[in-house]
mmCIF file of the C-alpha atoms, coordinates in Angstrom:
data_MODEL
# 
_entry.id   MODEL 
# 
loop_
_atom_site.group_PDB 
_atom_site.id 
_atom_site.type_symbol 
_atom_site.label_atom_id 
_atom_site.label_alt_id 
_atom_site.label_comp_id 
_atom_site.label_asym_id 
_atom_site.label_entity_id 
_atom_site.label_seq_id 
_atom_site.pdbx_PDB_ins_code 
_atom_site.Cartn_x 
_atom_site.Cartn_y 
_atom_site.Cartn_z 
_atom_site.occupancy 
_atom_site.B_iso_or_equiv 
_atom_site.pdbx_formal_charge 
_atom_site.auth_seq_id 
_atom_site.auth_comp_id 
_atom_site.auth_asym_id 
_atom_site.auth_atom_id 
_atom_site.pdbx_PDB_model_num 
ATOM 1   C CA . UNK A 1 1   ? 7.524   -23.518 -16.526 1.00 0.00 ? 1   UNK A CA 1 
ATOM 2   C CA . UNK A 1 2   ? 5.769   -26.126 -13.925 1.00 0.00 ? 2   UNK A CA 1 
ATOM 3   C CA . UNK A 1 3   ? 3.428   -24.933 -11.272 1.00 0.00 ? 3   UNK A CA 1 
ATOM 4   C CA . UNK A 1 4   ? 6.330   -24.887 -8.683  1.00 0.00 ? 4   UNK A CA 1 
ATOM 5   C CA . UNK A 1 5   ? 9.263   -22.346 -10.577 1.00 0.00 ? 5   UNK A CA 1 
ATOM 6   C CA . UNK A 1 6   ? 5.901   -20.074 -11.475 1.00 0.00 ? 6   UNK A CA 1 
ATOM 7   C CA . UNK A 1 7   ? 5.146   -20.187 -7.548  1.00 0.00 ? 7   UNK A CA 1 
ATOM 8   C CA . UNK A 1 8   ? 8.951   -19.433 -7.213  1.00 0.00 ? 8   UNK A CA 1 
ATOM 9   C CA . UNK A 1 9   ? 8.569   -16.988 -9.564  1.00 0.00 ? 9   UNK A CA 1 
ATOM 10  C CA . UNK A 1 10  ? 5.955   -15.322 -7.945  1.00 0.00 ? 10  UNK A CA 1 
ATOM 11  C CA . UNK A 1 11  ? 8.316   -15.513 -4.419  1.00 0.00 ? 11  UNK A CA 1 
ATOM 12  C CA . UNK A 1 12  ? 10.703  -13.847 -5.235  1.00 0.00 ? 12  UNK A CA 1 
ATOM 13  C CA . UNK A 1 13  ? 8.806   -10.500 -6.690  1.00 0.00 ? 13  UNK A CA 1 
ATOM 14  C CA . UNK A 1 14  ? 6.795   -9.900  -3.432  1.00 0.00 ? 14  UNK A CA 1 
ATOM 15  C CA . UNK A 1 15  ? 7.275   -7.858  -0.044  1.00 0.00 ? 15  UNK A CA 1 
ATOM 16  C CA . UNK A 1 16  ? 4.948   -9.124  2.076   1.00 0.00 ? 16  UNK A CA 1 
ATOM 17  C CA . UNK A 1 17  ? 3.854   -6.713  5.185   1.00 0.00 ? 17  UNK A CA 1 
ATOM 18  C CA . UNK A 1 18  ? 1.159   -8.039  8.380   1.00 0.00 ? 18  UNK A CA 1 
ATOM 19  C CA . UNK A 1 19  ? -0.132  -6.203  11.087  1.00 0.00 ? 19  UNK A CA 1 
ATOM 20  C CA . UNK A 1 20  ? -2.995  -6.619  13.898  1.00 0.00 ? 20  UNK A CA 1 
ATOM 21  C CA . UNK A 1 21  ? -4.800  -3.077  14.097  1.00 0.00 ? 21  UNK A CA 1 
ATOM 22  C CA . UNK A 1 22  ? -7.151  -2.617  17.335  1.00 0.00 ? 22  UNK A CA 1 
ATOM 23  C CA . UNK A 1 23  ? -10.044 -1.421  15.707  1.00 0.00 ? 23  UNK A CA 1 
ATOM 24  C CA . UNK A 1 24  ? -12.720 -2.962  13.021  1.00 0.00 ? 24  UNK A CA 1 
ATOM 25  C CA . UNK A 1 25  ? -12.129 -3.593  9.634   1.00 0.00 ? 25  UNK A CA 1 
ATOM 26  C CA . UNK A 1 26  ? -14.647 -1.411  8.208   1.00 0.00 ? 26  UNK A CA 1 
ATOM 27  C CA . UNK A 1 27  ? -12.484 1.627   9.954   1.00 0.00 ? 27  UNK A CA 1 
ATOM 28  C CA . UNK A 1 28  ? -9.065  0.588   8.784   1.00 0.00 ? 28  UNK A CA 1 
ATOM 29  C CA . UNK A 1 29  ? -10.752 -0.196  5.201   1.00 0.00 ? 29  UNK A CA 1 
ATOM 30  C CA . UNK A 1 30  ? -12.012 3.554   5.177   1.00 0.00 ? 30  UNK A CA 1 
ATOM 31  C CA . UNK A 1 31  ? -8.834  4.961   6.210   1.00 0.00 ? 31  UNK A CA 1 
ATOM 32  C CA . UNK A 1 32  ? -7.363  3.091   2.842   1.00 0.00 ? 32  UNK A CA 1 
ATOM 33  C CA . UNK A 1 33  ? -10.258 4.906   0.439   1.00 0.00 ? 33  UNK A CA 1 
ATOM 34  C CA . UNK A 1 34  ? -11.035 8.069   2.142   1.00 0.00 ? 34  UNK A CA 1 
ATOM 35  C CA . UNK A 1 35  ? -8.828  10.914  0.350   1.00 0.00 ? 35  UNK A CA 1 
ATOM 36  C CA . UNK A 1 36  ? -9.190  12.886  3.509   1.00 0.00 ? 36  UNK A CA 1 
ATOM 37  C CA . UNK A 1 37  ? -8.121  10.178  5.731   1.00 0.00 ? 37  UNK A CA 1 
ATOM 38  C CA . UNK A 1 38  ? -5.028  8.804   3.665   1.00 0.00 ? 38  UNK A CA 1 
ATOM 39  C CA . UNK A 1 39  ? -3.641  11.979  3.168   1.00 0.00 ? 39  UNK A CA 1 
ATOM 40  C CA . UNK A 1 40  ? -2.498  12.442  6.989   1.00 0.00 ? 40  UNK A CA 1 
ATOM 41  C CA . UNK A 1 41  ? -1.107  9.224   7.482   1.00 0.00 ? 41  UNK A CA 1 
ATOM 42  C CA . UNK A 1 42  ? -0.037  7.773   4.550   1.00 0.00 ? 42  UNK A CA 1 
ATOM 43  C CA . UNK A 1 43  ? 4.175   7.491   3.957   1.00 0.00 ? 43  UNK A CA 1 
ATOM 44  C CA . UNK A 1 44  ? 7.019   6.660   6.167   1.00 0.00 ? 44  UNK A CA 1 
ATOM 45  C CA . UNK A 1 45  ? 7.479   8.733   8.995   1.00 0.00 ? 45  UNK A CA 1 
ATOM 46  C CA . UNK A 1 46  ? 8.787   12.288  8.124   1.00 0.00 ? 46  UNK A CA 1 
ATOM 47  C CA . UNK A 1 47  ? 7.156   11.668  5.027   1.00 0.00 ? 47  UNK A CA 1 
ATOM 48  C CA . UNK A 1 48  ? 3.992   14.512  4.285   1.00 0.00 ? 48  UNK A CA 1 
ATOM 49  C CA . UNK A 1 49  ? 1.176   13.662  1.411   1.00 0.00 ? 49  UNK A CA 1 
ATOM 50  C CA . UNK A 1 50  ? -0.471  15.786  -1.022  1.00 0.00 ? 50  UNK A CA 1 
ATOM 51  C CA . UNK A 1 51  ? -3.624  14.051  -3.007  1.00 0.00 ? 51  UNK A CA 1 
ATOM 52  C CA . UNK A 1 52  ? -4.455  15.724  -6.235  1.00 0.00 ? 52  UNK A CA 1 
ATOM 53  C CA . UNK A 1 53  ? -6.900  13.206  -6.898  1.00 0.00 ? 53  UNK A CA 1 
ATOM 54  C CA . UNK A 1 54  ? -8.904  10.144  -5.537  1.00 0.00 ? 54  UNK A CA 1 
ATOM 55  C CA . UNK A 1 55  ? -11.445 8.165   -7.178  1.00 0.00 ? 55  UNK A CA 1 
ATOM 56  C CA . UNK A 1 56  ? -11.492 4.861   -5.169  1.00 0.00 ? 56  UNK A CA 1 
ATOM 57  C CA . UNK A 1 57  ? -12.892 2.499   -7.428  1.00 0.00 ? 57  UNK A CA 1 
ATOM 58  C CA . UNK A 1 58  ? -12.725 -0.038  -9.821  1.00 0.00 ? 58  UNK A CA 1 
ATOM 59  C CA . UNK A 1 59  ? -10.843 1.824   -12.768 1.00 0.00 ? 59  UNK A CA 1 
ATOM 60  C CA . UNK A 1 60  ? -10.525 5.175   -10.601 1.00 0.00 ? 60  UNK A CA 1 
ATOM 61  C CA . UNK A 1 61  ? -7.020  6.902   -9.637  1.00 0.00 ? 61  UNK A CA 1 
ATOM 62  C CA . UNK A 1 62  ? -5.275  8.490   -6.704  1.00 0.00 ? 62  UNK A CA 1 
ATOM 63  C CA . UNK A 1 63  ? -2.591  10.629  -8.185  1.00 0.00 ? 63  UNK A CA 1 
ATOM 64  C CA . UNK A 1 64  ? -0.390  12.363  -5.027  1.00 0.00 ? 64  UNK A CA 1 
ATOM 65  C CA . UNK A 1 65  ? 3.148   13.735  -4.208  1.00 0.00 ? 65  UNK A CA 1 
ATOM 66  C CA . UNK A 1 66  ? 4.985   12.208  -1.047  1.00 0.00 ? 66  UNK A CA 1 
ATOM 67  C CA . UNK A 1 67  ? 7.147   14.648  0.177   1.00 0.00 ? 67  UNK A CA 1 
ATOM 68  C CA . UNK A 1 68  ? 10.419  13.596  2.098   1.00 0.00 ? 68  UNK A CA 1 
ATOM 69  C CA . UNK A 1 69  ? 11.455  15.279  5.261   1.00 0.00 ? 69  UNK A CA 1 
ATOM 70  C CA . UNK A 1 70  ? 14.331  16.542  3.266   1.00 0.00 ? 70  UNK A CA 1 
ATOM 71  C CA . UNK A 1 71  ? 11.944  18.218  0.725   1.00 0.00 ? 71  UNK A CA 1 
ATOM 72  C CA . UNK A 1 72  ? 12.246  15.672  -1.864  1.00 0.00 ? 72  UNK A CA 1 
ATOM 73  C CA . UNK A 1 73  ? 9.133   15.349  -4.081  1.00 0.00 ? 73  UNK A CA 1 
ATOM 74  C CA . UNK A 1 74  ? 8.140   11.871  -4.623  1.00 0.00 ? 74  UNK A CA 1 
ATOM 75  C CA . UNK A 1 75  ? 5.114   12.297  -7.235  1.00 0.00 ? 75  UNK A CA 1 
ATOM 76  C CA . UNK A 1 76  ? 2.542   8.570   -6.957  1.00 0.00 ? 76  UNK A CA 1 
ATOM 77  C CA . UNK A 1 77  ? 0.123   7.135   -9.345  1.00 0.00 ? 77  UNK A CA 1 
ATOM 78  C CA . UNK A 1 78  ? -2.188  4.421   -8.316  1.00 0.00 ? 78  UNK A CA 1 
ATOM 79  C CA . UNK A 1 79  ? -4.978  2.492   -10.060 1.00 0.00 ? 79  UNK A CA 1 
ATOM 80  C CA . UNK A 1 80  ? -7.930  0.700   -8.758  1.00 0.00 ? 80  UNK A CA 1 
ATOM 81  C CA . UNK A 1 81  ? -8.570  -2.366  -10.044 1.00 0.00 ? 81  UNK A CA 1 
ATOM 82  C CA . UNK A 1 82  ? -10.361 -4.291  -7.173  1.00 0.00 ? 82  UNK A CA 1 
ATOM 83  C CA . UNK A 1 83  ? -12.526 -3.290  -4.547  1.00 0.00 ? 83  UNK A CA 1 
ATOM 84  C CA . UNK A 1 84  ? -14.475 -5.243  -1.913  1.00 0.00 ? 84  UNK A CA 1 
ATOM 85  C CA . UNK A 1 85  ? -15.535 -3.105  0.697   1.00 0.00 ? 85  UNK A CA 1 
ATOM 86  C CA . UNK A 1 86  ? -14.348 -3.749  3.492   1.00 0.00 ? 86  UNK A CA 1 
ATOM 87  C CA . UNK A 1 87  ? -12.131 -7.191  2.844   1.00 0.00 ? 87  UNK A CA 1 
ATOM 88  C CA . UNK A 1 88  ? -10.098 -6.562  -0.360  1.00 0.00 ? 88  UNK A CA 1 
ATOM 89  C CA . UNK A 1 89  ? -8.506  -3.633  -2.225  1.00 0.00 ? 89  UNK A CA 1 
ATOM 90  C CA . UNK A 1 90  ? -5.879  -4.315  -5.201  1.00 0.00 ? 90  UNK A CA 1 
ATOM 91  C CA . UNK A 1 91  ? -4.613  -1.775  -7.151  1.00 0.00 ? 91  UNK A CA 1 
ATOM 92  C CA . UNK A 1 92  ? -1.170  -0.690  -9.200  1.00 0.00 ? 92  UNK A CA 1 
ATOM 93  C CA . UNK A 1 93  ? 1.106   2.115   -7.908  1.00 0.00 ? 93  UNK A CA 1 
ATOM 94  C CA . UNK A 1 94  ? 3.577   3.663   -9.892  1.00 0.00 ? 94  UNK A CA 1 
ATOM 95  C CA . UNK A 1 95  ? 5.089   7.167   -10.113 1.00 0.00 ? 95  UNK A CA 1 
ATOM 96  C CA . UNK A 1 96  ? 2.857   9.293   -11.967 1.00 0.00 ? 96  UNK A CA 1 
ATOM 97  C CA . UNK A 1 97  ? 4.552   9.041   -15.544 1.00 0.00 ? 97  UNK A CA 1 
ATOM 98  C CA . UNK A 1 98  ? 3.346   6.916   -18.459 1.00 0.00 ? 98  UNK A CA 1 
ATOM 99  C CA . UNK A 1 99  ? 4.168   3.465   -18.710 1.00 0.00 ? 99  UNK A CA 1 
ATOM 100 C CA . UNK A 1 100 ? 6.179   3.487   -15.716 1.00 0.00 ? 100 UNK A CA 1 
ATOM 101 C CA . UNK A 1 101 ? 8.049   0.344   -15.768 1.00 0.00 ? 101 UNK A CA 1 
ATOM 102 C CA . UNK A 1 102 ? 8.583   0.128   -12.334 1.00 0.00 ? 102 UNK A CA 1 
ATOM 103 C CA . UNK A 1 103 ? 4.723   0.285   -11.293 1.00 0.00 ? 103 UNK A CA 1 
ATOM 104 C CA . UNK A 1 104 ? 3.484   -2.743  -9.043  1.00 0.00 ? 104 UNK A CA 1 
ATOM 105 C CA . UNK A 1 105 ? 0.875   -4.407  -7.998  1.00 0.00 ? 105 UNK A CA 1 
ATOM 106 C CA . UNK A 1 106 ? -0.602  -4.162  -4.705  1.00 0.00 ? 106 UNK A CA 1 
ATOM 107 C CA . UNK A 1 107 ? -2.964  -6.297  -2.847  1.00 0.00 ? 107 UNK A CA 1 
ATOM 108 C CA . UNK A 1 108 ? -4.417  -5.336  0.820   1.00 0.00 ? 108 UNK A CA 1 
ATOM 109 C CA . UNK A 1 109 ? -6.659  -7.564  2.490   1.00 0.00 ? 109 UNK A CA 1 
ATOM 110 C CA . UNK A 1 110 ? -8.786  -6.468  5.692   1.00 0.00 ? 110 UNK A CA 1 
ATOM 111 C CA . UNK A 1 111 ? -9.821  -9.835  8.027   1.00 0.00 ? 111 UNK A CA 1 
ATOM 112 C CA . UNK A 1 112 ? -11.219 -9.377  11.247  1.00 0.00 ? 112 UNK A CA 1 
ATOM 113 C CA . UNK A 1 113 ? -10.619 -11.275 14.449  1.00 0.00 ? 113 UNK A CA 1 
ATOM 114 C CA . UNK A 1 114 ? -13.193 -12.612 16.378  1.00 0.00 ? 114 UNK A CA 1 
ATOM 115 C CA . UNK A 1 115 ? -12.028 -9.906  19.084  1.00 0.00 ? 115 UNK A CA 1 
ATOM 116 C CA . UNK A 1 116 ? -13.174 -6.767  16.702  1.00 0.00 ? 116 UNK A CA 1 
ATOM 117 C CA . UNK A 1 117 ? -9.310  -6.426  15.861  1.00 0.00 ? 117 UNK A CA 1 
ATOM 118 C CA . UNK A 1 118 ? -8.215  -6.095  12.060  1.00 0.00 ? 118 UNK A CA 1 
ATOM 119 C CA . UNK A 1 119 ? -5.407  -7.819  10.244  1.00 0.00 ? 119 UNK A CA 1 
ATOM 120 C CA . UNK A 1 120 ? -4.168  -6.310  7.741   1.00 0.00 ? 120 UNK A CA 1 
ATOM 121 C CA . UNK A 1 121 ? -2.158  -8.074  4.998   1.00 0.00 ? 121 UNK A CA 1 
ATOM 122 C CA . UNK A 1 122 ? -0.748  -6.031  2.385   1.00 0.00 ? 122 UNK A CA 1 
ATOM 123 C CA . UNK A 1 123 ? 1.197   -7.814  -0.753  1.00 0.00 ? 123 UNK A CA 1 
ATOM 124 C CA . UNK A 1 124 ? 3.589   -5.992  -3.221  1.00 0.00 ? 124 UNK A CA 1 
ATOM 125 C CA . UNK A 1 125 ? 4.206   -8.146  -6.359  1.00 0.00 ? 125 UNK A CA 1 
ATOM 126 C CA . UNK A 1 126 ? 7.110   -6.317  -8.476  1.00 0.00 ? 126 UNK A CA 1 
ATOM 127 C CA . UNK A 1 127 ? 7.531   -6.936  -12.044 1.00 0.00 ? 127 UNK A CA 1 
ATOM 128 C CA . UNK A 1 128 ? 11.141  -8.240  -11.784 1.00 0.00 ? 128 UNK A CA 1 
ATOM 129 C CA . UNK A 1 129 ? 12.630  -10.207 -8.619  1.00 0.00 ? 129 UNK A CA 1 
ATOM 130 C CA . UNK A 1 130 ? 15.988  -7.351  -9.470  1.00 0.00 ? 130 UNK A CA 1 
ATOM 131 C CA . UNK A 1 131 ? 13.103  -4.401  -8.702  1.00 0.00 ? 131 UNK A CA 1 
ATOM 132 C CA . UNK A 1 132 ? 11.738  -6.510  -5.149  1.00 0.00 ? 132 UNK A CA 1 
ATOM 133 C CA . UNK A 1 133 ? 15.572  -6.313  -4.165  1.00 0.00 ? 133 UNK A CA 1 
ATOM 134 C CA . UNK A 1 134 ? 15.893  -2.863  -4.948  1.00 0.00 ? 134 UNK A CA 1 
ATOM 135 C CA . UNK A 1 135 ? 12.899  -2.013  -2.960  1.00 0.00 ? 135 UNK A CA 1 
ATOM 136 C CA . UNK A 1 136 ? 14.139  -4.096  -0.347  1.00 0.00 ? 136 UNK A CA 1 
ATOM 137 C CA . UNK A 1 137 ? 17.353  -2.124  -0.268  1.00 0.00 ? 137 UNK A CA 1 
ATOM 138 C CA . UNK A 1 138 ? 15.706  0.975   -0.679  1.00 0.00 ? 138 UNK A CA 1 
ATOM 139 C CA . UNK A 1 139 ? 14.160  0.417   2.744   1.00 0.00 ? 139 UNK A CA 1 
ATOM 140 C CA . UNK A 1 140 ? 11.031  -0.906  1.747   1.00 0.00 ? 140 UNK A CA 1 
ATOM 141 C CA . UNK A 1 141 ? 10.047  -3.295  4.643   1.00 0.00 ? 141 UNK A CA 1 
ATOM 142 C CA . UNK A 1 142 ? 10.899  -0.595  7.504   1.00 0.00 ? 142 UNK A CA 1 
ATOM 143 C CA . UNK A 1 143 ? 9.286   2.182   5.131   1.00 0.00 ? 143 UNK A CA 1 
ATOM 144 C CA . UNK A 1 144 ? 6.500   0.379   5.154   1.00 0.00 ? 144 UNK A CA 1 
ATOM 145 C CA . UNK A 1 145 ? 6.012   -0.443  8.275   1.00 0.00 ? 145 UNK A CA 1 
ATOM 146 C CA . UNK A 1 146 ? 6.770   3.248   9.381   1.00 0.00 ? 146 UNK A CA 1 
ATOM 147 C CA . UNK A 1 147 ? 3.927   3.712   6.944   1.00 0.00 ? 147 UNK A CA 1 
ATOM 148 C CA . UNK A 1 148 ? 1.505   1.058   9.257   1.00 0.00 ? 148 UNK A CA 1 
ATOM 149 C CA . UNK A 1 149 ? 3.002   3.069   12.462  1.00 0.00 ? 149 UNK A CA 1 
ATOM 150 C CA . UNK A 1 150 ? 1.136   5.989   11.214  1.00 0.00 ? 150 UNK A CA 1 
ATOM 151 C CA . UNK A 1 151 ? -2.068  4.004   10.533  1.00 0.00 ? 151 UNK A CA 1 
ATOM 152 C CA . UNK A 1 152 ? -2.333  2.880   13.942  1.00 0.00 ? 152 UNK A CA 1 
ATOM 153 C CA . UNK A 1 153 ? -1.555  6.550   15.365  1.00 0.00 ? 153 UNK A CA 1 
ATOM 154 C CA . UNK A 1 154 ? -4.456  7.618   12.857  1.00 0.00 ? 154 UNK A CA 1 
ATOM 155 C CA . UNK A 1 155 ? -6.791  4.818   13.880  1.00 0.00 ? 155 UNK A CA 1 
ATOM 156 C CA . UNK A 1 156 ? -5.780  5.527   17.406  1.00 0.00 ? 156 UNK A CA 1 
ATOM 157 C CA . UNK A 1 157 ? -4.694  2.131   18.038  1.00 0.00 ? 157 UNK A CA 1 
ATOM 158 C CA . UNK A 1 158 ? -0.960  2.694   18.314  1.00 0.00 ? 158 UNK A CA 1 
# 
């Protein structure tokens, strides 16, 4: 494979999300790796968290259940794997099973704006370009950015 079909490759596994938050990075980074904080926004909206556990850092997990407005019990795994307060945070979600083969990557990155605002870029790079277009069908762009809706309503920014 040359450098171009890998790049190709790589294109067609990811969902790529932006948004410009009105407040600092350091306060949108904390609202990513604060248990207390994610658990009342994170999700699409309807959607209701409950953290079991959060250890954000390298190697640490946030296990939680998203629960759907129709009562539907979505149960999430993530791992750490990279953390650069307040600029970078990568990690792998999954459902919390073992070996879920449908676990991605995920890679947020926090850059502020000369005018104190934050954007925030946040990458999902799926193991198979068949599971990006089942997320994508699933409603994974709007979900998501439901899911950024209720950042900015946390932040106070919306």
């Amino acid at each position: 494979m040359n450098a171009q079909d890998h790049q190709d490759s790589l294109l067609d596994r990811e969902i790529v999300l932006a948004r410009v938050f009105n407040a600092p990075r350091e306060l949108v980074f904390k609202a990513w790796t604060d248990a207390a904080q994610i658990s009342r926004w994170f999700g699409p909206k309807g959607f209701t968290i409950t953290t079991h556990e959060m250890d954000a850092r390298p190697g640490g997990r946030w296990r939680f259940d998203m629960k759907a407005p129709d009562g539907t019990i979505y149960t999430n795994w993530v791992e750490f794997l990279e953390i650069k307060a307040p600029e970078l945070l990568v990690y792998d979600h999954g459902s919390d099973k073992d070996n879920d083969p449908g676990k991605f990557r995920v890679t947020l990155t926090f850059d502020s704006q000369s005018d104190g605002k934050t954007v925030l870029t946040l990458r999902q790079l799926h193991p198979s370009k068949q599971q990006r277009q089942a997320g994508i069908g699933f409603g994974a762009v709007e979900l998501g950015y439901q899911t950024l809706d209720k950042l900015a309503a946390h932040l106070g920014v919306a």
